[in-house]
mmCIF file of the N, C-alpha and C atoms, coordinates in Angstrom:
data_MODEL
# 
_entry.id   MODEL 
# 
loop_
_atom_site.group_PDB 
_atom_site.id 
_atom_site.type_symbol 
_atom_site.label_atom_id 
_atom_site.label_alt_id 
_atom_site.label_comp_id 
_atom_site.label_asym_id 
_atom_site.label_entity_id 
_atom_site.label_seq_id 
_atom_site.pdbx_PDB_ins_code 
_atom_site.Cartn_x 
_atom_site.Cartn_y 
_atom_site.Cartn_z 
_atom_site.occupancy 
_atom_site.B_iso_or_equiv 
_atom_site.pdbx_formal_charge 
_atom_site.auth_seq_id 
_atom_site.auth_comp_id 
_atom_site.auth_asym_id 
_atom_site.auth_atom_id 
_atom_site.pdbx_PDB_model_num 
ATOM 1   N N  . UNK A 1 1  ? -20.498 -3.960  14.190 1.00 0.00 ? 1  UNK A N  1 
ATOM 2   C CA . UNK A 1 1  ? -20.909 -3.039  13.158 1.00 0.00 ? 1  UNK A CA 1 
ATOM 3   C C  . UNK A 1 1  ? -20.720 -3.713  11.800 1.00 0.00 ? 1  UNK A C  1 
ATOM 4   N N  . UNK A 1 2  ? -21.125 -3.705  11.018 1.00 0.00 ? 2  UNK A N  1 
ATOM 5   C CA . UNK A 1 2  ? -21.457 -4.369  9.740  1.00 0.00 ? 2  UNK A CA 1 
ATOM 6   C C  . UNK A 1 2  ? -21.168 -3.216  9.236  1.00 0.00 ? 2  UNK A C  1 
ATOM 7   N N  . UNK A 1 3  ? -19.980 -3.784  8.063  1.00 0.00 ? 3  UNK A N  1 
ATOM 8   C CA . UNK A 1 3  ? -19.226 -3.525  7.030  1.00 0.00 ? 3  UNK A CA 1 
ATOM 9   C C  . UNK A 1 3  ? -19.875 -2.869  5.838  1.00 0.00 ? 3  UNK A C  1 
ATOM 10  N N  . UNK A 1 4  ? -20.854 -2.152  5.841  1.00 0.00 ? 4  UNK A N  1 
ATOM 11  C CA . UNK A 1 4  ? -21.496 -1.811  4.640  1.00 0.00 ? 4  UNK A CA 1 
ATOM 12  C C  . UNK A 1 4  ? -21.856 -0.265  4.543  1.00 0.00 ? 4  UNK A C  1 
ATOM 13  N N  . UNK A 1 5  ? -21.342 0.810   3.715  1.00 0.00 ? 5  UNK A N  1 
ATOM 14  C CA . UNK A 1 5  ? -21.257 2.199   3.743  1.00 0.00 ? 5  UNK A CA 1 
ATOM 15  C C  . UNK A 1 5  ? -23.090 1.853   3.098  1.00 0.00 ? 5  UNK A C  1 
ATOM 16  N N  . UNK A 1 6  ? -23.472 3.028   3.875  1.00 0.00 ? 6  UNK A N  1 
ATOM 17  C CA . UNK A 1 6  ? -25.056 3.469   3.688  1.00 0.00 ? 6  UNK A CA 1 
ATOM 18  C C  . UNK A 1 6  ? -24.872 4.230   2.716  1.00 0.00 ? 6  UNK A C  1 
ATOM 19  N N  . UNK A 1 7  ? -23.545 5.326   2.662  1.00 0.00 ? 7  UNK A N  1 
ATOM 20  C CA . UNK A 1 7  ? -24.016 5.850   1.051  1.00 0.00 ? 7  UNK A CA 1 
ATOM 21  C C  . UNK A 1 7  ? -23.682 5.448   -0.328 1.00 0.00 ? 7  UNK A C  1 
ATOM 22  N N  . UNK A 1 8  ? -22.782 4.640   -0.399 1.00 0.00 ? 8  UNK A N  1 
ATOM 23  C CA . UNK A 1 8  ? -21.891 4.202   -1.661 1.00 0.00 ? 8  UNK A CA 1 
ATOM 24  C C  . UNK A 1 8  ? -22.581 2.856   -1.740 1.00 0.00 ? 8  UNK A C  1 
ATOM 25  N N  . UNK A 1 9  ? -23.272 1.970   -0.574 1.00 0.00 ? 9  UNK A N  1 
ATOM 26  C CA . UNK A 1 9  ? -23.703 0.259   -0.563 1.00 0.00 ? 9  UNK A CA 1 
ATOM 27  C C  . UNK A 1 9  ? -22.113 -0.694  -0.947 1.00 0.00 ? 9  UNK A C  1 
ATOM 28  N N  . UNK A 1 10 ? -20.953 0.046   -0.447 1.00 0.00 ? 10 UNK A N  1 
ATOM 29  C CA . UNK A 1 10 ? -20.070 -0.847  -0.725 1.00 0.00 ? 10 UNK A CA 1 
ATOM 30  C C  . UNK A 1 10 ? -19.648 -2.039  0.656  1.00 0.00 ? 10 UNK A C  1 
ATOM 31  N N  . UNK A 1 11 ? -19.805 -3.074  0.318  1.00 0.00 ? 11 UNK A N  1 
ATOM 32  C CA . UNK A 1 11 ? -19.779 -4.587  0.808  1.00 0.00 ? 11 UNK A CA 1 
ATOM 33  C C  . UNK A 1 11 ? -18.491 -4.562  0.958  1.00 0.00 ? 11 UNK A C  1 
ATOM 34  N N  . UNK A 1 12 ? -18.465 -5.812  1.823  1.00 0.00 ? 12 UNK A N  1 
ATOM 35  C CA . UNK A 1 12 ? -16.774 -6.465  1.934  1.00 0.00 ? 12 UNK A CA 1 
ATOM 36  C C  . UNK A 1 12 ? -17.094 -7.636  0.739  1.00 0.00 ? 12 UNK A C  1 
ATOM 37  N N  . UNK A 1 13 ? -15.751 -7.426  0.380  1.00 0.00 ? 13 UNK A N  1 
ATOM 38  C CA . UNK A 1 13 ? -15.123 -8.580  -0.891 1.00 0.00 ? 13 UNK A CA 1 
ATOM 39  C C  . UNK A 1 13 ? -14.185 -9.813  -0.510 1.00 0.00 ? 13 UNK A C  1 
ATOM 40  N N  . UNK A 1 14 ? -14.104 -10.489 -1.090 1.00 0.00 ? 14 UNK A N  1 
ATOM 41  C CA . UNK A 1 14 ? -14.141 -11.678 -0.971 1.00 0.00 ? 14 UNK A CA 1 
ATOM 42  C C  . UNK A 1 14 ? -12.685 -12.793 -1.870 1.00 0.00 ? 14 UNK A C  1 
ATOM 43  N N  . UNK A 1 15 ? -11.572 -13.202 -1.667 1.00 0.00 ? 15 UNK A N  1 
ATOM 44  C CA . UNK A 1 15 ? -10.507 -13.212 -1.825 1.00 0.00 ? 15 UNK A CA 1 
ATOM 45  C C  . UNK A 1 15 ? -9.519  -14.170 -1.330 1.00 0.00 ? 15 UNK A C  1 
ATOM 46  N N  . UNK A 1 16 ? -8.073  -14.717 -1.272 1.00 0.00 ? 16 UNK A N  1 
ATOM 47  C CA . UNK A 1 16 ? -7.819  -15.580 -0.738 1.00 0.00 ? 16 UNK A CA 1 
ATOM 48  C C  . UNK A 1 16 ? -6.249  -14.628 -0.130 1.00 0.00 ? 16 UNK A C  1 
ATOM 49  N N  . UNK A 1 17 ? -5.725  -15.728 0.663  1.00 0.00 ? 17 UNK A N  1 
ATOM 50  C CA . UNK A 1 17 ? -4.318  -15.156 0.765  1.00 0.00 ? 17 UNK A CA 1 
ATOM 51  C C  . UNK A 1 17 ? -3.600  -16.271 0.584  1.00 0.00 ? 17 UNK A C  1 
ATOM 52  N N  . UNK A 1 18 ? -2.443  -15.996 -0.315 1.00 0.00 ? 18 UNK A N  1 
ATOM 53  C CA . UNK A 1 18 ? -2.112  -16.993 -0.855 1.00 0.00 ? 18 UNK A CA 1 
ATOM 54  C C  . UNK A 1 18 ? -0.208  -16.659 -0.331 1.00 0.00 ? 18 UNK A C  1 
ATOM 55  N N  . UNK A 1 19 ? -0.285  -17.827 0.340  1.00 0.00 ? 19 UNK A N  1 
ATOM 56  C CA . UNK A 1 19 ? 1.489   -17.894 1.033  1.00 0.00 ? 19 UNK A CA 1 
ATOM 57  C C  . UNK A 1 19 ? 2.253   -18.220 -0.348 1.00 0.00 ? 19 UNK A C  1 
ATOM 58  N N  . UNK A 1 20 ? 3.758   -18.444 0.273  1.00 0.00 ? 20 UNK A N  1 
ATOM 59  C CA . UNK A 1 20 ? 4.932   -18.307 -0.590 1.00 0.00 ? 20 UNK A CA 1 
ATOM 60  C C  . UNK A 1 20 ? 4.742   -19.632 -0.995 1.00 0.00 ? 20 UNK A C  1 
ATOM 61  N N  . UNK A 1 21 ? 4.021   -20.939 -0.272 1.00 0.00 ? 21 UNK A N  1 
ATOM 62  C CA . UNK A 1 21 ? 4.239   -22.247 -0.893 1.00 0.00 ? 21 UNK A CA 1 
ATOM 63  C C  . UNK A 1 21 ? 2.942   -21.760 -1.832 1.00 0.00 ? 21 UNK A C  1 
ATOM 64  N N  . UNK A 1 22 ? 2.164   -21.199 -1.649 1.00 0.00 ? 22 UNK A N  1 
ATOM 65  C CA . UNK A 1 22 ? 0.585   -21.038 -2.541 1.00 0.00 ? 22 UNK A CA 1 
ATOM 66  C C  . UNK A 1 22 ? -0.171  -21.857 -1.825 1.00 0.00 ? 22 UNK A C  1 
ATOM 67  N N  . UNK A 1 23 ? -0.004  -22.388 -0.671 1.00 0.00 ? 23 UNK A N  1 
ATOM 68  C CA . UNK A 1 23 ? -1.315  -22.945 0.082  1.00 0.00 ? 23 UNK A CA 1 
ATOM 69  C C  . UNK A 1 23 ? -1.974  -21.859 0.258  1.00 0.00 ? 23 UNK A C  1 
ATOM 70  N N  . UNK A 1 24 ? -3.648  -21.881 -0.045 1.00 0.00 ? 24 UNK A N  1 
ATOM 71  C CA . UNK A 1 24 ? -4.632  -20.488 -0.073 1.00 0.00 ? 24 UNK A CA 1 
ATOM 72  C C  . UNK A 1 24 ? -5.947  -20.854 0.998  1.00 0.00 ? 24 UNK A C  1 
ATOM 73  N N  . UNK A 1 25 ? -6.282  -19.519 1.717  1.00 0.00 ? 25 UNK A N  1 
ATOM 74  C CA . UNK A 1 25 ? -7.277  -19.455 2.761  1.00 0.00 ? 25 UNK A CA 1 
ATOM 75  C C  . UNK A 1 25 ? -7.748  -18.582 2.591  1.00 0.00 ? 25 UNK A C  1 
ATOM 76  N N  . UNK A 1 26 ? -8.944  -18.017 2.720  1.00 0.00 ? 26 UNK A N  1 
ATOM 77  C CA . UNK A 1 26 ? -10.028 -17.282 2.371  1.00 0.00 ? 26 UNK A CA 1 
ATOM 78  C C  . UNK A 1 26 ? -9.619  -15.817 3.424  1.00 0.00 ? 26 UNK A C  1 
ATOM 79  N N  . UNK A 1 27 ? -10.445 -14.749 2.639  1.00 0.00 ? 27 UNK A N  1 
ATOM 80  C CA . UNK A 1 27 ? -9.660  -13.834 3.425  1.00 0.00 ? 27 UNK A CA 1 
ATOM 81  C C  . UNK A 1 27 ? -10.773 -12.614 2.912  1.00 0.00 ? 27 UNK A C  1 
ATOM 82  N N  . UNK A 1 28 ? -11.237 -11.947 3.687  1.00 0.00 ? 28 UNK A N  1 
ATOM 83  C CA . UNK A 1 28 ? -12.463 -10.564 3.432  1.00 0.00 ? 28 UNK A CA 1 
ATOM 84  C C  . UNK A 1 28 ? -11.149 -9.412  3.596  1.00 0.00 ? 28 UNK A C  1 
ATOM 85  N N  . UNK A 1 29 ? -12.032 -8.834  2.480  1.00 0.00 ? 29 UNK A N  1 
ATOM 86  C CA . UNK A 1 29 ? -11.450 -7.246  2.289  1.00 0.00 ? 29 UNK A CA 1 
ATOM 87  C C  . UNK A 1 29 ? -12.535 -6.545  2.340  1.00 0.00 ? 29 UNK A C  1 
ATOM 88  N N  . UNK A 1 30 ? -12.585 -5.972  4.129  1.00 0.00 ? 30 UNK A N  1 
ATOM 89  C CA . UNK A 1 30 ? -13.558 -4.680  4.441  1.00 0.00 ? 30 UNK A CA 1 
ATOM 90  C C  . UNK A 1 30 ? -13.432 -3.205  3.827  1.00 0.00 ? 30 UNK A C  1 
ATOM 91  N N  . UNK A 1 31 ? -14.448 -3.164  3.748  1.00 0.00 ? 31 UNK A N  1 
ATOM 92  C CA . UNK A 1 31 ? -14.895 -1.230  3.443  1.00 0.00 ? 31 UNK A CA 1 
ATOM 93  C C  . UNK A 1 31 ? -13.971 -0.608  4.963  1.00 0.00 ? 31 UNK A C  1 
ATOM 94  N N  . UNK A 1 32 ? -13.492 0.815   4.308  1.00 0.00 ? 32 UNK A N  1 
ATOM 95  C CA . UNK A 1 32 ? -12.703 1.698   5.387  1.00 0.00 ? 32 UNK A CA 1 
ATOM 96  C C  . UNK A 1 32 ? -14.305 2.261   6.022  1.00 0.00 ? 32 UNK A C  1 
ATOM 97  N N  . UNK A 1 33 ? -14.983 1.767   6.770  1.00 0.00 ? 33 UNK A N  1 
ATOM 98  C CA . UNK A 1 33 ? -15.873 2.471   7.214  1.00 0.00 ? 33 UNK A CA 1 
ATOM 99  C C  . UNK A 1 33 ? -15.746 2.865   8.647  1.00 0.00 ? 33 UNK A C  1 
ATOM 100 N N  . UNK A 1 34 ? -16.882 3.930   8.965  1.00 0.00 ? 34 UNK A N  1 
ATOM 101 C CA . UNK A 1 34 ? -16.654 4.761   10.078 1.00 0.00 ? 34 UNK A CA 1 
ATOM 102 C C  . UNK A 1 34 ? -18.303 4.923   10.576 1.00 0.00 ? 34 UNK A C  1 
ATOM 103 N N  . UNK A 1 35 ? -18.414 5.561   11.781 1.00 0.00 ? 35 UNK A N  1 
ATOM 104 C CA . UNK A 1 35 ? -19.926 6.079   12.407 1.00 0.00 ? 35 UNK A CA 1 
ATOM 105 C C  . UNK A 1 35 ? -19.264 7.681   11.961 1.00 0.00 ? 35 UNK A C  1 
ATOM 106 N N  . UNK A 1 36 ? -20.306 8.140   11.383 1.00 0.00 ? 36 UNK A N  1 
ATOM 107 C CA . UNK A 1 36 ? -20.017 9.587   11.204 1.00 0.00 ? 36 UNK A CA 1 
ATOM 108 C C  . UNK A 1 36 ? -21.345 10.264  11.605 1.00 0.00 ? 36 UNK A C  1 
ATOM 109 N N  . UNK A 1 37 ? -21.633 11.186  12.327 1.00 0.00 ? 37 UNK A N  1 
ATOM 110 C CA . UNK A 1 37 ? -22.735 12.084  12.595 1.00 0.00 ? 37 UNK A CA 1 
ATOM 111 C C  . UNK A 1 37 ? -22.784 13.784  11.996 1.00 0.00 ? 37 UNK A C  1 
ATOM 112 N N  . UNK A 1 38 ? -24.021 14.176  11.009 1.00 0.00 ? 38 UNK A N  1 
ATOM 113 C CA . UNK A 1 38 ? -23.954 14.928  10.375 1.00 0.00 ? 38 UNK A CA 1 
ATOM 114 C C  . UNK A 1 38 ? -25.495 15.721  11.287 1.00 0.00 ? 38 UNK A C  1 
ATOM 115 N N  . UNK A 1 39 ? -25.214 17.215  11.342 1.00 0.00 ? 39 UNK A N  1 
ATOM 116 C CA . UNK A 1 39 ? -26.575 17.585  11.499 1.00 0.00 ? 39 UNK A CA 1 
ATOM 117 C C  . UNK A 1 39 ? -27.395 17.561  10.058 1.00 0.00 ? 39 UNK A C  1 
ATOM 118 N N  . UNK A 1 40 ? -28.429 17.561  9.883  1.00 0.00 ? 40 UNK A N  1 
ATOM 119 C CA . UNK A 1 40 ? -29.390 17.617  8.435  1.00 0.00 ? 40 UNK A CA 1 
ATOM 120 C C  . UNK A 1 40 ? -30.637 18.981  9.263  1.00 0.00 ? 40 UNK A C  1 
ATOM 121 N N  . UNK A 1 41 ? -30.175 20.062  8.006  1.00 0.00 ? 41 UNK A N  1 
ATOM 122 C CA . UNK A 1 41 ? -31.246 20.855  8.530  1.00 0.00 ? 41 UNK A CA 1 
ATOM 123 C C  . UNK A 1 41 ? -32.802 21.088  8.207  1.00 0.00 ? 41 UNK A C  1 
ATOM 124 N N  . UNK A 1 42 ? -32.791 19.828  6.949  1.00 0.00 ? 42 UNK A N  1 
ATOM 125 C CA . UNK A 1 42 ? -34.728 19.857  6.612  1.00 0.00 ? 42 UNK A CA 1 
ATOM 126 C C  . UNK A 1 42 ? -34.644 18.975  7.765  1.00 0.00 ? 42 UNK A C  1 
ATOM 127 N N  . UNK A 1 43 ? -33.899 17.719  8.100  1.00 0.00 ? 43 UNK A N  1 
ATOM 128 C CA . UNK A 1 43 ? -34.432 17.091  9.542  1.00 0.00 ? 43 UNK A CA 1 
ATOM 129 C C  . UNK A 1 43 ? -34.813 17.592  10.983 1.00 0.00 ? 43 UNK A C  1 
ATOM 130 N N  . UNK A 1 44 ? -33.784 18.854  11.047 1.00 0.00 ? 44 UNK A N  1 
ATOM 131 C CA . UNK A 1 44 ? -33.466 19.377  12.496 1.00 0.00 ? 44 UNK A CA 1 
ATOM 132 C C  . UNK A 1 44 ? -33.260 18.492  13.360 1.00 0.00 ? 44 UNK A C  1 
ATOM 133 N N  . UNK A 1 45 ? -32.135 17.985  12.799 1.00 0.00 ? 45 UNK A N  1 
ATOM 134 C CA . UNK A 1 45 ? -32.004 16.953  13.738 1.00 0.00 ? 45 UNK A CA 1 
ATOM 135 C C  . UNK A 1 45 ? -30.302 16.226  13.609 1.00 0.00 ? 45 UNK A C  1 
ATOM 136 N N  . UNK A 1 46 ? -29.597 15.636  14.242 1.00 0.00 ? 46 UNK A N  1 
ATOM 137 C CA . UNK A 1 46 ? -28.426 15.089  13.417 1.00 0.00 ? 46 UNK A CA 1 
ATOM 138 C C  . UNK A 1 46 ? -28.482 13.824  13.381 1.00 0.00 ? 46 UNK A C  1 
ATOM 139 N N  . UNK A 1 47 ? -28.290 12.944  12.742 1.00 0.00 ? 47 UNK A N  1 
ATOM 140 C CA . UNK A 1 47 ? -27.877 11.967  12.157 1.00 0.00 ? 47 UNK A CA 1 
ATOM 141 C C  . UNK A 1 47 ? -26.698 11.080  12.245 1.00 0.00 ? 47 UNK A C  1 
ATOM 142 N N  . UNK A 1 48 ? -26.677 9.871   12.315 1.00 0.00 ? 48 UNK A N  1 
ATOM 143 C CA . UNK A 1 48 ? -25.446 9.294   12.501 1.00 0.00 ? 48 UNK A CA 1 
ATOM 144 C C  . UNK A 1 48 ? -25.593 8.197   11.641 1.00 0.00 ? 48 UNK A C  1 
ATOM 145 N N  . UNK A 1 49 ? -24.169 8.574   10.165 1.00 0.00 ? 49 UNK A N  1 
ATOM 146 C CA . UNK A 1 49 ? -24.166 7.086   9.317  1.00 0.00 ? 49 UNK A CA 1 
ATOM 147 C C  . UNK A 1 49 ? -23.098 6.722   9.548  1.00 0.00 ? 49 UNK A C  1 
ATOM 148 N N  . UNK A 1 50 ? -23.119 5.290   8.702  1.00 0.00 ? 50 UNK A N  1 
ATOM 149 C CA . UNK A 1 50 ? -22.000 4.548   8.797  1.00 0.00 ? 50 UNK A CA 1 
ATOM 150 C C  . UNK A 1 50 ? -21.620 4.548   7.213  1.00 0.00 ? 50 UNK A C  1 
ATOM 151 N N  . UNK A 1 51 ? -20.297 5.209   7.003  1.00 0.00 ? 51 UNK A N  1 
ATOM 152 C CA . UNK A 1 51 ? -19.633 5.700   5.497  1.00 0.00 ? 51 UNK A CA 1 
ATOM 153 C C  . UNK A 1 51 ? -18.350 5.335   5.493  1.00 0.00 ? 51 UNK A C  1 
ATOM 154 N N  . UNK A 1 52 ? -18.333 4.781   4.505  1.00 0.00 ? 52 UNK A N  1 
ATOM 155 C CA . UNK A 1 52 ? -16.890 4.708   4.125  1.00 0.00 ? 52 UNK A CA 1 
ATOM 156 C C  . UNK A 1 52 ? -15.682 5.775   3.642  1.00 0.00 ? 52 UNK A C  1 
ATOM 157 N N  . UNK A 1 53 ? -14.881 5.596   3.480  1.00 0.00 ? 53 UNK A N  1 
ATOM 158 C CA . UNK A 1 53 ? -13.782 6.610   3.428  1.00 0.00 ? 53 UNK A CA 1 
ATOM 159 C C  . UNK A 1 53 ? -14.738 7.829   2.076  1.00 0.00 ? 53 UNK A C  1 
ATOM 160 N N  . UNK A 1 54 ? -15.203 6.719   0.862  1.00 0.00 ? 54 UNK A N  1 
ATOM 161 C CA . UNK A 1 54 ? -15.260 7.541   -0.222 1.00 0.00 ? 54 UNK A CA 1 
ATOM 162 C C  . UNK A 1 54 ? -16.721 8.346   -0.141 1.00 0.00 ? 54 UNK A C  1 
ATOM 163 N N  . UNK A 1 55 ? -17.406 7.577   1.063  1.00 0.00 ? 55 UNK A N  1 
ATOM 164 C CA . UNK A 1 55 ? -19.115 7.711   1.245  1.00 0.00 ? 55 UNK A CA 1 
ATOM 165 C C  . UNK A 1 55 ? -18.732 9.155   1.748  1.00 0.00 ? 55 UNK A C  1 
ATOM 166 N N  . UNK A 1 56 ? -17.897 9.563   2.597  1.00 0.00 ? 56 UNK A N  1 
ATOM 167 C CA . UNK A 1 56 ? -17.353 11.129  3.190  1.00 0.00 ? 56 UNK A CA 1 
ATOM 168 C C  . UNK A 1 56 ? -17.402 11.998  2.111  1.00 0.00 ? 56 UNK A C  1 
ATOM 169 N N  . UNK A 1 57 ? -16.153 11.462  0.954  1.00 0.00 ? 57 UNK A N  1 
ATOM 170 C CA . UNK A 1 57 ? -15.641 12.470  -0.187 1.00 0.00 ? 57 UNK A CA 1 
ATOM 171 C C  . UNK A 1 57 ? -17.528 12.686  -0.813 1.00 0.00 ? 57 UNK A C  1 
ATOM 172 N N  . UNK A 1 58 ? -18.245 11.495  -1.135 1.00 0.00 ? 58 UNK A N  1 
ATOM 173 C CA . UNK A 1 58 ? -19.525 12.125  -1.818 1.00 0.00 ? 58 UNK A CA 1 
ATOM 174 C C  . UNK A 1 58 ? -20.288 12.938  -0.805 1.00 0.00 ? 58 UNK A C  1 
ATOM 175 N N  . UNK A 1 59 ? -19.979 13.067  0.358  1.00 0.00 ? 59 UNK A N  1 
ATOM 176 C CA . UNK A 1 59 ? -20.820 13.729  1.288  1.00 0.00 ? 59 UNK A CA 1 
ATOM 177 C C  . UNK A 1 59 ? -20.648 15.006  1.142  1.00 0.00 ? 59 UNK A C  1 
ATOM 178 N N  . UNK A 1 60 ? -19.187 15.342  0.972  1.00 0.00 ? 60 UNK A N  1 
ATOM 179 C CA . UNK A 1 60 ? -17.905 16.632  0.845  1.00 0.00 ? 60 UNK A CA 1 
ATOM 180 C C  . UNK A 1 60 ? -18.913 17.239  -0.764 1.00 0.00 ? 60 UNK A C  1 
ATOM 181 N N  . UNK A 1 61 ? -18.722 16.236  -1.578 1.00 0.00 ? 61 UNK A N  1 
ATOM 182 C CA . UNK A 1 61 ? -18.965 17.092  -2.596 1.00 0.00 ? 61 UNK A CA 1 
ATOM 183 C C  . UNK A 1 61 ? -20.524 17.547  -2.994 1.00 0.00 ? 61 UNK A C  1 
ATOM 184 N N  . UNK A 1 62 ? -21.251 16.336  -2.727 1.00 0.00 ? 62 UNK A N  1 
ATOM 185 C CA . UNK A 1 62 ? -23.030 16.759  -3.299 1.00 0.00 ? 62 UNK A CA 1 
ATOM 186 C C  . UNK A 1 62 ? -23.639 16.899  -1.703 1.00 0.00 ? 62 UNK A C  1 
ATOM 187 N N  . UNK A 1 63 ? -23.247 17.062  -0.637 1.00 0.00 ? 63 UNK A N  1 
ATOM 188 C CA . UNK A 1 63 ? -23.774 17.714  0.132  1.00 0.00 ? 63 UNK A CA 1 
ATOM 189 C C  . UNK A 1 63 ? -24.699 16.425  0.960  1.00 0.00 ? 63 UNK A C  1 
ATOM 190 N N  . UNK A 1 64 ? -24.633 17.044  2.154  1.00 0.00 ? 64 UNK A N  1 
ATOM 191 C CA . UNK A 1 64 ? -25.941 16.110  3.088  1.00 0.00 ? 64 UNK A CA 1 
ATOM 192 C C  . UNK A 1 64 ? -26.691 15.744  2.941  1.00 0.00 ? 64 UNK A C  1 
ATOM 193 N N  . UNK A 1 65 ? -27.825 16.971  2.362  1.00 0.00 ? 65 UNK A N  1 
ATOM 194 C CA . UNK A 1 65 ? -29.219 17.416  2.583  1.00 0.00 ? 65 UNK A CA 1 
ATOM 195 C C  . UNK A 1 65 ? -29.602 16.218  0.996  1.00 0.00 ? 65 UNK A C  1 
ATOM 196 N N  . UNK A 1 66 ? -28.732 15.899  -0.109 1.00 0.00 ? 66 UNK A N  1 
ATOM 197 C CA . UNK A 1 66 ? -29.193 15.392  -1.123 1.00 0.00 ? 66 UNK A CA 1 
ATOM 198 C C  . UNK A 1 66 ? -28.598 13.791  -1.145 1.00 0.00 ? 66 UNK A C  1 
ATOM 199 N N  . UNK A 1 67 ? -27.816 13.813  -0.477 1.00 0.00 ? 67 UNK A N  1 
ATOM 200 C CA . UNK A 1 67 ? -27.108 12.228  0.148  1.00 0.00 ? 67 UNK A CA 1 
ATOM 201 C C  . UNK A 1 67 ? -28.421 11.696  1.113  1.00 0.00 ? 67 UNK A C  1 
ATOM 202 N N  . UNK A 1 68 ? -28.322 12.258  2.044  1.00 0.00 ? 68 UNK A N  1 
ATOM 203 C CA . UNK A 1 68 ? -29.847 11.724  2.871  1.00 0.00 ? 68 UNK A CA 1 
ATOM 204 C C  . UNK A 1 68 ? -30.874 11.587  2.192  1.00 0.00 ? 68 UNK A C  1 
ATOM 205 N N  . UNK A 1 69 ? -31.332 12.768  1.203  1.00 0.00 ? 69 UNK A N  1 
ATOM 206 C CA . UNK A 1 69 ? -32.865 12.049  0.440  1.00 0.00 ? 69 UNK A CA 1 
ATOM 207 C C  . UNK A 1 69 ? -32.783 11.066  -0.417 1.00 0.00 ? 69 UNK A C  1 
ATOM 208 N N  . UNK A 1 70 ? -31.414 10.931  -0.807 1.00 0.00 ? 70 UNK A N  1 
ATOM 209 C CA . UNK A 1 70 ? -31.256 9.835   -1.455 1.00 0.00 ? 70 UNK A CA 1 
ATOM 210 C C  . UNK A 1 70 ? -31.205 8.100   -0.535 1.00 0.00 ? 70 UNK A C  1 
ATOM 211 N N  . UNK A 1 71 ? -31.045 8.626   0.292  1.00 0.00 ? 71 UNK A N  1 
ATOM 212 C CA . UNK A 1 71 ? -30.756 7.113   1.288  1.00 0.00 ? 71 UNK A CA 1 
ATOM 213 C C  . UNK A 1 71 ? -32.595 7.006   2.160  1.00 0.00 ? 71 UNK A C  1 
ATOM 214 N N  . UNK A 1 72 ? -33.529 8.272   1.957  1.00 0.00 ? 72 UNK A N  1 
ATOM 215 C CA . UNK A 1 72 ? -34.523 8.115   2.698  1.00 0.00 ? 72 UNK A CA 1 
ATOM 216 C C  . UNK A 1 72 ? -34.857 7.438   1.440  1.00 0.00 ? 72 UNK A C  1 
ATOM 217 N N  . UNK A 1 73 ? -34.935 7.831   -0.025 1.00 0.00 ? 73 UNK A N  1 
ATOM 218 C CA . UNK A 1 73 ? -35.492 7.331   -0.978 1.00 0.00 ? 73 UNK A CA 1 
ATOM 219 C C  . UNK A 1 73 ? -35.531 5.512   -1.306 1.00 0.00 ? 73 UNK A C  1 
ATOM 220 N N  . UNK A 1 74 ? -33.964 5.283   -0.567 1.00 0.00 ? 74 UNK A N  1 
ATOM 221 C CA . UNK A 1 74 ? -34.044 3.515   -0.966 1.00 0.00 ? 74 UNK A CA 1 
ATOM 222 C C  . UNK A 1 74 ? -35.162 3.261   0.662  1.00 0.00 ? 74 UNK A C  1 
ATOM 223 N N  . UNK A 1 75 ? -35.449 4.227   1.478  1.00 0.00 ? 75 UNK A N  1 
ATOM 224 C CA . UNK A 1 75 ? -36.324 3.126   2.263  1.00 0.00 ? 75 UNK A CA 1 
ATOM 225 C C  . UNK A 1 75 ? -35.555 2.654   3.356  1.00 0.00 ? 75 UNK A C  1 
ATOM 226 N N  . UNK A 1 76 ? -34.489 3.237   3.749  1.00 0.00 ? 76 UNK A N  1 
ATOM 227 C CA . UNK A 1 76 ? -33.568 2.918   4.518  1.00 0.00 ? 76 UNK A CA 1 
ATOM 228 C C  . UNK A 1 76 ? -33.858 4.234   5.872  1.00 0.00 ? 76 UNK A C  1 
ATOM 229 N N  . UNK A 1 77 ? -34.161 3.875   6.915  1.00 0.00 ? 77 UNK A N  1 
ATOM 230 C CA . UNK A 1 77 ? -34.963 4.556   8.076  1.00 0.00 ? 77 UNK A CA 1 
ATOM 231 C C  . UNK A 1 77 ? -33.614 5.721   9.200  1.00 0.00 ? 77 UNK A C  1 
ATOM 232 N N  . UNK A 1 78 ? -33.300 6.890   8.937  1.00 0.00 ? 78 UNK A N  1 
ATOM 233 C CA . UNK A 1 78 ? -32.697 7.301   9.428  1.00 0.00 ? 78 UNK A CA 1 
ATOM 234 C C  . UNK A 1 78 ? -32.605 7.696   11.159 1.00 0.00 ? 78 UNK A C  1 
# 
């Protein structure tokens, strides 16, 4: 599953880890993401995205039905 919330477009970042001597190695910092399935009722149908922790909270607050037209709008195939 690839690391990328469908509603927020937040990516994994990019970073090092750096030990106690400071020898440094590269190191990704993933999105808290999840498969989440929502029914959508202009779809009649439910849906299953992949959201990150905060992609939920915008789901919580502006709702499904305007999160989805916004994600049909970039062209992205539900």
């Amino acid at each position: 599953m690839a690391a990328v919330c469908q509603v927020t477009g937040a990516t994994p970042g990019f970073g090092m880890n750096v030990s106690h001597s400071h020898r440094r190695t590269h190191r990704r910092f993933d999105p808290n993401v999840q498969k989440k399935t929502y029914y959508v009722p202009s779809l009649k149908r439910k849906v299953t995205l992949t959201v990150s922790a905060k992609g939920i909270k915008v789901i919580d607050a502006r709702g499904i039905e305007a999160v989805v037209k916004d994600i049909i709008a970039r062209g992205v195939k539900l």
